[in-house]
NUDO-406910 format. One record per residue (C-alpha): x, y, z; residue number from 0. Coordinates in steps of 0.05 Angstrom, whole numbers, m for minus. Last residue first. Layout:
<atoms>
+--------+--------+--------+-----+
|      u |      v |      w |   n |
+--------+--------+--------+-----+
|      X |      Y |      Z | NUM |
...
+--------+--------+--------+-----+
</atoms>
This chain:
<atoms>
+--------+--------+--------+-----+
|      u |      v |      w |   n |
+--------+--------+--------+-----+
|     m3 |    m76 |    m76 |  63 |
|     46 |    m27 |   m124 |  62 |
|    120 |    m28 |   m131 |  61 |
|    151 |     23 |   m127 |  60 |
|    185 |     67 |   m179 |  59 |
|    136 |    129 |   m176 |  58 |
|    139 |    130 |    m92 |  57 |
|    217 |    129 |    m93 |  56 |
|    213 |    171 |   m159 |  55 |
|    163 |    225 |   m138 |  54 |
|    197 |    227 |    m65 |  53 |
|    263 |    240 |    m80 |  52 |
|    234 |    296 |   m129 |  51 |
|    191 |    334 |    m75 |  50 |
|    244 |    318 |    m26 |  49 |
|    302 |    358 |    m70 |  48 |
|    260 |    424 |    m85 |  47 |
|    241 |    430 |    m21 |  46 |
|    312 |    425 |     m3 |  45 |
|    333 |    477 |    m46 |  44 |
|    275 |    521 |     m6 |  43 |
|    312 |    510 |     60 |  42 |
|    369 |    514 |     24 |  41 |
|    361 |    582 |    m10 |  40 |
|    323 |    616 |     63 |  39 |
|    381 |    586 |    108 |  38 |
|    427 |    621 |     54 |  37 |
|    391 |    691 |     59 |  36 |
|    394 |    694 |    127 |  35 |
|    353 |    757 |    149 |  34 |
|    379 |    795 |    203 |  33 |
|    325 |    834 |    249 |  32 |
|    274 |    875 |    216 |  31 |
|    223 |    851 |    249 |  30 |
|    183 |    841 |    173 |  29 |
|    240 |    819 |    148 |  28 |
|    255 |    774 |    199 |  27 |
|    199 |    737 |    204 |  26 |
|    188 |    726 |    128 |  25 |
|    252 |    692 |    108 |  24 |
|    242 |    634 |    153 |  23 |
|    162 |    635 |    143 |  22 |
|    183 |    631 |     64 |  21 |
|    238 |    580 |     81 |  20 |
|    188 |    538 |    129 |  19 |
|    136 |    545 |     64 |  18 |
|    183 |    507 |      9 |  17 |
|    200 |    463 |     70 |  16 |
|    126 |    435 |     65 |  15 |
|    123 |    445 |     m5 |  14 |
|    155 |    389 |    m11 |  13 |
|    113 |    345 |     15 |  12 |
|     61 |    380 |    m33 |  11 |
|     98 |    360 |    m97 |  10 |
|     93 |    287 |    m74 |   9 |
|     25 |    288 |    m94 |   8 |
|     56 |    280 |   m173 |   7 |
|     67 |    205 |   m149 |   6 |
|    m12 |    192 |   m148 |   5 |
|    m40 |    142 |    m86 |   4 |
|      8 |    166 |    m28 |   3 |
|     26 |    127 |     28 |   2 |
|     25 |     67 |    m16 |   1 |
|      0 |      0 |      0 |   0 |
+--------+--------+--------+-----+
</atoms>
């Protein structure tokens, strides 16, 4: 069985991180404390990098 039933719903796991970065980014700026513009890129990178790990684990397995 398959946690998720279509492999292109894997876009929204990554969009998980996708919104952390934009929160990430988003508190500071709007404080106008020190915004880390490299915690913001990899946070989002890494959005970008789940959502695809996860489309090919889920897209190559087997299914039940």
């Amino acid at each position: 069985m398959h946690p998720l039933k279509h492999p292109r719903n894997a876009i929204f796991i990554g969009l998980v991180f996708v919104v952390i970065s934009v929160v990430y980014w988003a508190l500071p700026y709007f404080t106008h404390a020190h915004v880390d513009y490299a915690g913001v890129t990899m946070l989002a990178v890494l959005g970008i990098a789940m959502s695809l790990m996860f489309y090919v684990l889920i897209a190559g397995s087997q299914r039940d």
